[in-house]
Steps between C-alpha positions, in 0.01 A plus 500: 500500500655812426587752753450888463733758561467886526557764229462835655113483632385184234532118598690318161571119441900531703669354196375782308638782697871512392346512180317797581785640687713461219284649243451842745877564512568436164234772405700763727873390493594804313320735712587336877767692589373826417117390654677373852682877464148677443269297735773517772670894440817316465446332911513172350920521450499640851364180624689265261845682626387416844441146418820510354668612830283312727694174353849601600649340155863342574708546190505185280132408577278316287192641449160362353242806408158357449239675281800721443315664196687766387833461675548790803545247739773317368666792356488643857588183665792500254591872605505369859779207463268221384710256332234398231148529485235254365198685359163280469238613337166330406450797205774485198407834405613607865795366457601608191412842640738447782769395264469771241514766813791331638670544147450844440610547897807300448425277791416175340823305616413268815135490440342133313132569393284233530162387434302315759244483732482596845363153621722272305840675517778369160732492813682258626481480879695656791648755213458823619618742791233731471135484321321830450127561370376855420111515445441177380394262720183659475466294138579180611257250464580316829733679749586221759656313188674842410628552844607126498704572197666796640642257764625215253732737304606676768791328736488423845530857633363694220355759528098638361353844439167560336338833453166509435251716488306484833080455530446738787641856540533757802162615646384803330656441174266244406259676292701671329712235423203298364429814259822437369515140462195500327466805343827684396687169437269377233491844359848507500595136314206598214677823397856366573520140444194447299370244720248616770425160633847412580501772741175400602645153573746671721282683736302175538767278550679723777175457722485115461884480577559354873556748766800520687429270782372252276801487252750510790353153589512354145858624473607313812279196364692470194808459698636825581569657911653821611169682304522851474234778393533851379255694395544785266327863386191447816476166409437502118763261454729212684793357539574108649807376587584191598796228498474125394504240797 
């Protein structure tokens, strides 16, 4: 019997999401960067530096970025001392993006770009000193098996940081933030990207992601301890840290 998973606010059959998922990021892989600048003012590099800094690279690391889309990640990750850094992406047009930009930056020594999903990792196991994720676990069809693949790359000791949009805000900013979400956003990826509902898709999916408490358990579940939280800009987004057992 087939199981359903969620995509934004509608219920699809779960083998059809990544499909979906796939499709929506194709449609705007030209226009991410400059959409995350726009919907963001430019906050969302603040955050990804901070991610950045939060893991505390040593120099020679090896690094696997999932849904690393267009590259800032790993070319930051690079900038920090990473030793190399794995990008996996379920969306080739991402990554093609990501390359391109990397070319024209110079920066594309280090960094191996790789198409995959989230929940079946090309990796072998016990690879990696570090695995990042930037707004994408969101998309995932099923996160425990995500989360459990972030532990079989990494080795014994590695360490994980997510950030991820979060569901709830600080009191008083909620209506307004829900005007935005649903209003501006859309508005915003019609006349930009060209694709309303993918920002639709956005808004909805951010509310159906797990709250804090909640994803601090299936972290540790998956096989991680020493769980950390941060949240970021009055709560709008989070960061989770946490080491392999």
């Amino acid at each position: 019997m087939s199981t359903t998973a969620s995509f934004g606010y509608r219920e699809v059959p779960a083998e059809e999401k990544a499909g979906l998922v796939q499709d929506l990021f194709t449609q705007v892989a030209g226009r991410y960067d400059l959409m995350n600048d726009l919907m963001s003012l430019g906050i969302h590099r603040l955050w990804k530096a901070e991610m950045v800094e939060w893991l505390r690279l040593k120099p020679g690391s090896r690094v696997v970025d999932v849904a690393g889309g267009t590259g800032d990640i790993a070319r930051a990750a690079m900038a920090a001392g990473a030793g190399s850094v794995t990008v996996v992406d379920l969306t080739p047009a991402m990554l093609a993006e990501g390359r391109a930009r990397s070319i024209d930056r110079g920066s594309l020594a280090g960094i191996e770009w790789v198409a995959g999903n989230a929940e079946a990792l090309p990796l072998p196991d016990r690879t990696f000193d570090v695995y990042t994720v930037a707004f994408g676990l969101r998309n995932v069809t099923h996160l425990d098996r995500a989360l459990a693949e972030a532990c079989r790359v990494l080795k014994p000791g590695g360490r994980f940081v997510a950030l991820e949009f979060a569901p709830r805000v600080a009191a008083g900013l909620n209506d307004l933030y829900e005007t935005y979400s649903f209003s501006v956003l859309p508005w915003l990826g019609e006349k930009v990207a060209g694709d309303r509902d993918a920002y639709v898709y956005l808004a909805e999916s951010i509310r159906r992601f797990p709250d804090p408490e909640t994803m601090a358990r299936k972290i540790r579940a998956a096989g991680f301890g020493g769980h950390r939280h941060r949240s970021l800009s009055c709560g709008i987004a989070q960061l989770h840290g946490a080491t392999r057992l």
